[in-house]
C-alpha positions as CSV (number, residue, x, y, z in Angstrom):
1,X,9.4,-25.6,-1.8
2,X,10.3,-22.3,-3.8
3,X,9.6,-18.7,-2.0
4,X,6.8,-16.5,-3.1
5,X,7.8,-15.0,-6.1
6,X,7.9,-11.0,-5.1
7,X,6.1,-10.0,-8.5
8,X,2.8,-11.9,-7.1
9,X,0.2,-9.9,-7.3
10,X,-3.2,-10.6,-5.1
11,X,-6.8,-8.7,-5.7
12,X,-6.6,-7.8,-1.9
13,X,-4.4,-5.8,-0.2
14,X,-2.7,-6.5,3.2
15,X,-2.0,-4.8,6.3
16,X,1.5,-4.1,7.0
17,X,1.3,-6.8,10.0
18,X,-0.2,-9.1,7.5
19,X,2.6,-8.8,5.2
20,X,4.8,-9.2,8.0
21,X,3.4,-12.4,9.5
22,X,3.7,-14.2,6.4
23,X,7.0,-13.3,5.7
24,X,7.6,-14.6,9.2
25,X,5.8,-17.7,8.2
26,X,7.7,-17.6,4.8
27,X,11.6,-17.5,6.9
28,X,10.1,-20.2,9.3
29,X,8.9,-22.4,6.9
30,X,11.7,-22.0,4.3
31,X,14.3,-22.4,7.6
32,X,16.1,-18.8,6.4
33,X,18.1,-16.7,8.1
34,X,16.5,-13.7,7.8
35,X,13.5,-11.8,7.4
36,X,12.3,-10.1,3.9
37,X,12.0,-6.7,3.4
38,X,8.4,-5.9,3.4
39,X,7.3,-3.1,0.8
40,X,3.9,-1.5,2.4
41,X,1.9,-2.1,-0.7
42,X,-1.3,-0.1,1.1
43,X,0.7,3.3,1.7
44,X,-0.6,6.2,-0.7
45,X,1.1,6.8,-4.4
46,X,2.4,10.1,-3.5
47,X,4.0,10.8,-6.6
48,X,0.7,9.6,-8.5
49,X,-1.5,11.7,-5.9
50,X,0.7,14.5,-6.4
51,X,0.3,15.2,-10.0
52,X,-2.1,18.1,-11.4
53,X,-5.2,16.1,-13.1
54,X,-5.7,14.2,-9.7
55,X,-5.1,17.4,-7.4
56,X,-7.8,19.3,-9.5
57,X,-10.1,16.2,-8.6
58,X,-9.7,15.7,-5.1
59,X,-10.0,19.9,-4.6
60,X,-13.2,19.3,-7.1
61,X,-14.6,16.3,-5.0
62,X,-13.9,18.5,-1.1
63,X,-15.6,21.5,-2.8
64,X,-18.7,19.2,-3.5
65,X,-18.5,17.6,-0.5
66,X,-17.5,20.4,1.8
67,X,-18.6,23.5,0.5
68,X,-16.3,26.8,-0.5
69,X,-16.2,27.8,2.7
70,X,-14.5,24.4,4.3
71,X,-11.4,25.5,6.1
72,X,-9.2,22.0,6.5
């Protein structure tokens, strides 16, 4: 049986646990020695999030959403 190939890509996301329970399963199954390292593949893209274009359209979105006068 050959391991999950890392570059697998699903249409859903999993929780953190998640990811860790199957990679549990994975070193059980597979009788390894030790656990994976588990990438969070849910945490924000902080660098992405980060960059100009996308700030200008989240400020853009709270203004609609909030008002001017919204203090966070």
């Amino acid at each position: 049986m050959a391991k999950r190939d890392p570059q697998f890509k699903t249409a859903f996301s999993f929780t953190s646990s998640l990811q860790r329970h199957y990679g549990a399963l994975q070193v059980f199954a597979l009788g390894d020695d030790e656990m994976p390292v588990i990438k969070d593949e849910i945490l924000s893209d902080e660098e992405g999030l980060s960059r100009p274009g996308v700030v200008k359209a989240i400020d853009e979105f709270k203004t609609a959403v909030y008002g001017e006068e919204y203090n966070e």
